[in-house]
N, C-alpha and C positions, 0 to 999 in steps of 0.2 A: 519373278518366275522361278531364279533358283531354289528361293526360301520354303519355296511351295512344293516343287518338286523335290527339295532334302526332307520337307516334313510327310510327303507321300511313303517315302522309302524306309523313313521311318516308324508309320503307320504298318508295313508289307511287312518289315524285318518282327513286327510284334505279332500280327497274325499269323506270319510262320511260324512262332511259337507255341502261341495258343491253338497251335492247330496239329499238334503232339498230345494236346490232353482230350479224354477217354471222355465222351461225352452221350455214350449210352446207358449211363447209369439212370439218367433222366425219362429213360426208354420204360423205366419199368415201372409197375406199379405202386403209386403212391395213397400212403395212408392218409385218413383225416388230420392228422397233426401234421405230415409232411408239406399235405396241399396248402393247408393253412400256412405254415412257414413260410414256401414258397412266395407264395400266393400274398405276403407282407414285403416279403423281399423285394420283389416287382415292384409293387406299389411303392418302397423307401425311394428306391432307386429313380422312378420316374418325379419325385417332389423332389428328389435332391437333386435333378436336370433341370428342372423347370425352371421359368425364364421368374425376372427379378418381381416383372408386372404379374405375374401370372400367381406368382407366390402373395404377394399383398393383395391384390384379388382375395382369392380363396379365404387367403389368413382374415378379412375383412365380413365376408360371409359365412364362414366359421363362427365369429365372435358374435355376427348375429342373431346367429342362430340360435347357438347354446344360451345367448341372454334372455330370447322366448323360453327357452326352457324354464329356468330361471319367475320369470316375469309371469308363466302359467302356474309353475309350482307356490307361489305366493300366493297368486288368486284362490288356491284352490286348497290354501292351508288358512284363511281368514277364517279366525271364530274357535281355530281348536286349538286347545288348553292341554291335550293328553302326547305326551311325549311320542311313544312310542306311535299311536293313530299319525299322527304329526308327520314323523318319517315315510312312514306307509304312504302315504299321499305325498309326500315326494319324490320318492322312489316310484310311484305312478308315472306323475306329471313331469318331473325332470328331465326323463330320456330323449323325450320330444327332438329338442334339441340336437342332440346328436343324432339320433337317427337321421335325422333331416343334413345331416350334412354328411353321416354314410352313403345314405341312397339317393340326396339331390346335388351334394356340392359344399365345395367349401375344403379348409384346409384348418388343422388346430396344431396349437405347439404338442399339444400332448402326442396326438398322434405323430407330427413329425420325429420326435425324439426316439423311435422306433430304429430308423435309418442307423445309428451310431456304426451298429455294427457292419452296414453296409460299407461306410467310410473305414472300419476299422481295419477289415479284410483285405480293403483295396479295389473293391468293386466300382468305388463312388468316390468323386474329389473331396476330401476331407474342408476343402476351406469349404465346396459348394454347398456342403452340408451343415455348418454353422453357419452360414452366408441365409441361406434358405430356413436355419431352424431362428433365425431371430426376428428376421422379417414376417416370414407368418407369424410369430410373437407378435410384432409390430402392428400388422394388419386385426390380429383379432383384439390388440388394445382399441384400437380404431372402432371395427363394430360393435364392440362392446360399448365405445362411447355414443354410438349412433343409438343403439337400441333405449340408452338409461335416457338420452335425451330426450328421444319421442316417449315415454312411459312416465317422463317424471312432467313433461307438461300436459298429457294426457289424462293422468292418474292424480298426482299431487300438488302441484301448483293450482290447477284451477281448483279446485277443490279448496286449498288452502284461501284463496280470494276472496271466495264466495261460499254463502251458506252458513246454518245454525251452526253445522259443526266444524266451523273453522279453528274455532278453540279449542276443542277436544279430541281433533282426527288423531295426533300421534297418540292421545294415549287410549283413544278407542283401541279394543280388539280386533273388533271385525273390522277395521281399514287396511286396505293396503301398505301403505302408508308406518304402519305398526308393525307390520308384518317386516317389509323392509329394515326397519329402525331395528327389531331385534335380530335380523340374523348379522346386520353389523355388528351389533354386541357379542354375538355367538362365533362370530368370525375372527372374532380379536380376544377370545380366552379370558384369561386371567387379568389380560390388560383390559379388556372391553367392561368387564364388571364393574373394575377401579375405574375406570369412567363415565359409569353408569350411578357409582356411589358420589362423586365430583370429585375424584381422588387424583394424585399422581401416579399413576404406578410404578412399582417399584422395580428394580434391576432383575431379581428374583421372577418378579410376575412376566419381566418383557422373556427373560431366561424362558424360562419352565413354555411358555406360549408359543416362541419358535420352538423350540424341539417340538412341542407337539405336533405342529402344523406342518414339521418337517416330514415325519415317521408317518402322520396322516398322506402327506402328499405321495412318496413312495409308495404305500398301499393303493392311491387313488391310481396310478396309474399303474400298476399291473393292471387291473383289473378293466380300465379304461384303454391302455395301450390291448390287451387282448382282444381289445374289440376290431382289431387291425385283421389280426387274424382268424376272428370269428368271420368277417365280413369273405373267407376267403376257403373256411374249412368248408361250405356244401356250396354245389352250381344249385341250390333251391331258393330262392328269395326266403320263403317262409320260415325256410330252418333257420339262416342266415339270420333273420328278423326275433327270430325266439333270442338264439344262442347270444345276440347283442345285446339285447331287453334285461335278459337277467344278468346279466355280467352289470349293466348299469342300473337296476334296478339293487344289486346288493351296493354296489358304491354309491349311491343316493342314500339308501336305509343306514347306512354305517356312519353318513356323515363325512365321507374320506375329504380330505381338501382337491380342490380341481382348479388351477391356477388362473386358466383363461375364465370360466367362470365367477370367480373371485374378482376378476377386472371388472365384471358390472354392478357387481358389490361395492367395490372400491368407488365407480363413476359415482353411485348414489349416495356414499357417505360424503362424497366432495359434495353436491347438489344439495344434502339436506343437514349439511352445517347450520348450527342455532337450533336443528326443530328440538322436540321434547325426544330426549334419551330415556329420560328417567320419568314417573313425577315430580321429582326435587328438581333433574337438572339434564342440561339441553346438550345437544351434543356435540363437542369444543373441535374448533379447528384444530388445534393438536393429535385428531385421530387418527386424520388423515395420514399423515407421517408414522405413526403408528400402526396402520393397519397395512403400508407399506412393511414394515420394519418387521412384525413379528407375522403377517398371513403372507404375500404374495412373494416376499422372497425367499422366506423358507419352503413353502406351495410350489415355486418354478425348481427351487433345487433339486427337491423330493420327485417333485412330478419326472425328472431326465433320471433321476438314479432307479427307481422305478421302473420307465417305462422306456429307457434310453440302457441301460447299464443290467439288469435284473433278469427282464422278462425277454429280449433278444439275444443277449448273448449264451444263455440257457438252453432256449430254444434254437438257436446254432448250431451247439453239439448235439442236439436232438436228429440235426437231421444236416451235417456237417459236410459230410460227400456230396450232396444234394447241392447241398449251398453255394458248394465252392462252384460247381458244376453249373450252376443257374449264372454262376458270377462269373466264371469263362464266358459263357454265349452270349452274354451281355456285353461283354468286352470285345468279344470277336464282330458283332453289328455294330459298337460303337465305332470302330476303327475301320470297317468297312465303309458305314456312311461317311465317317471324314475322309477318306481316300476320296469317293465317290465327290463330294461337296469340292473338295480340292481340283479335282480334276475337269467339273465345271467351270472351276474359277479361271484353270490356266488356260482353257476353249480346247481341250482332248476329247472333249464328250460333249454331248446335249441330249434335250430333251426332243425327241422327235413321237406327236402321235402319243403323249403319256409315258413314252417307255424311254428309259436310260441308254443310250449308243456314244461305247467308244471308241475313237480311232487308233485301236489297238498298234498300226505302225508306228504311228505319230508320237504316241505317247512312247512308247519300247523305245525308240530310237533318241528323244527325249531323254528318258533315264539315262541309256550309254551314254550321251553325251557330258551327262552329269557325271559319269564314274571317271570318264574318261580327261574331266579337266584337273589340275593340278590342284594339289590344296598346298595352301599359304600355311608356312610354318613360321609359328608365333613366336616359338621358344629353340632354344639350342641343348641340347644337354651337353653338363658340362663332362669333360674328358678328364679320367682320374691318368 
């Protein structure tokens, strides 16, 4: 009971504070980039509160989502030969994806890496925000493994079984199948080629392949991370729906790396070990390790410097008063629900009828009591 009522008192002595700072700045009118920032900030704040299920959830339906993305843009680049067309059409079909987990659900590292700055400020617990940004990691490794698995016995196993073109699917064009096999090779750079050629590659090629993928992964999430705050600069769905589309329609065409994405790349090059790489030669269980090594860790690094360090803390002093200000009255109902929650626990209050009732003597009298008992002194100071 005491523990509860020192952490209530505790709770009251920081709302008195926070309740000195100037909180009609929020009063006044906000521009499109304000609302947007805003409007990111809320949403960091509430995934970096979110409960541990709640986060793998999401992070689980996340990774499934974007791997339909993924799994339609394949289908829908079988047959073409022309680079530049190539892109185009997945910069169509790819968004899918995300969208689907803007406007129906779901939670992504990329997007969480936005919050940093929420933790950096002091708005948000800094462990709950790594706690929370690795787990949704976790969860969309998870969907991403769910999606390659239903697509690669749907798509490529049977296929591979049965039929004329059992021998030929990989190095058919127009399979899927093919289509897959090369964007693991295009996924892995300079290394994927060398193993496309049956080569080792070289320190050089592993080199040159992570930076790439790294500098790629940073661009992938500006642009990806802004879609945080795209979803947040108009109350118009439509607008909302454009300004996301092309934000993700240029990071598809560019090719940028997108980490969680790349996990269903990754599930598939574990799955289609031995198939045909090349026409010389098939594609070695050593890639796997590799395509660790030089896409998805360079990809997650880039993807937080990016979309966690770049495009947030930028956008902060864009609209810095604003922020601090949204990050007060966040703090100020966080401390008021835990008084509240507290005060249910020690039986001061209940819920009567849906509505909050406290026994304002009860409790008052409570505190004095507390002020009023002796504290145990632990130490002496010594006397010069």
């Amino acid at each position: 009971m005491d523990k509860k009522l020192t952490q209530i008192v505790k709770y009251q002595q920081q709302l008195t504070k926070l309740s000195t700072v100037d909180l009609s700045i929020l009063d006044e009118h906000h521009s499109y980039s304000e609302q947007a920032i805003i409007g990111a900030f809320e949403a960091s704040n509430k995934k970096i509160n979110a409960s541990v299920m709640n986060t793998i959830i999401n992070g689980i339906l996340g990774g499934l989502f974007i791997s339909l993305g993924y799994i339609v843009a394949l289908f829908a680049m079988q047959g073409v030969t022309t680079t530049g067309v190539k892109q185009l059409i997945f910069g169509i079909t790819f968004p899918i994806g995300l969208i689907l987990v803007t406007f129906l659900g779901g939670g992504l590292y990329t997007s969480h890496c936005v919050g940093f700055i929420n933790s950096s400020i002091g708005a948000a617990s800094p462990w709950k925000f790594y706690r929370n940004l690795m787990l949704v990691f976790l969860g969309n490794f998870l969907g991403s493994l769910l999606a390659a698995v239903v697509i690669y016995f749907a798509v490529v196993y049977g296929h591979i079984l049965t039929g004329d073109k059992a021998v030929t699917l990989n190095t058919h064009g127009d399979s899927w199948s093919a289509e897959t096999m090369q964007m693991i090779e295009h996924k892995m750079g300079f290394v994927g080629s060398a193993l496309a050629e049956g080569l080792t590659p070289t320190g050089q090629q592993i080199g040159q392949t992570f930076l790439n993928n790294l500098m790629s992964g940073i661009y992938c999430n500006i642009l990806v991370g802004a879609t945080l705050y795209l979803t947040y600069s108009s109350k118009n769905a439509a607008a909302s729906f454009l300004g996301i589309f092309l934000a993700l329609f240029a990071f598809c065409v560019a090719g940028f790396q997108h980490v969680v994405a790349n996990t269903f790349i990754f599930w598939m090059n574990i799955f289609m070990v031995g198939d045909q790489l090349s026409a010389t030669h098939v594609l070695p269980a050593s890639s796997v390790g590799y395509f660790v090594l030089v896409n998805l860790i360079p990809a997650f690094i880039g993807n937080f410097i990016g979309g966690g360090l770049l495009i947030p803390v930028l956008c902060y002093f864009i609209a810095r008063k604003k922020i601090n200000a949204v990050a007060v009255k966040g703090q100020k109902k966080y401390f008021s629900e835990q008084i509240k929650l507290l005060q249910l626990k020690t039986g001061f209050a209940q819920i009567i009828n849906h509505e909050f009732v406290l026994d304002e003597t009860k409790f008052n009298q409570a505190i004095q009591n507390l002020d009023s008992k002796p504290h145990r002194q632990w130490f002496k100071r010594r006397q010069k």
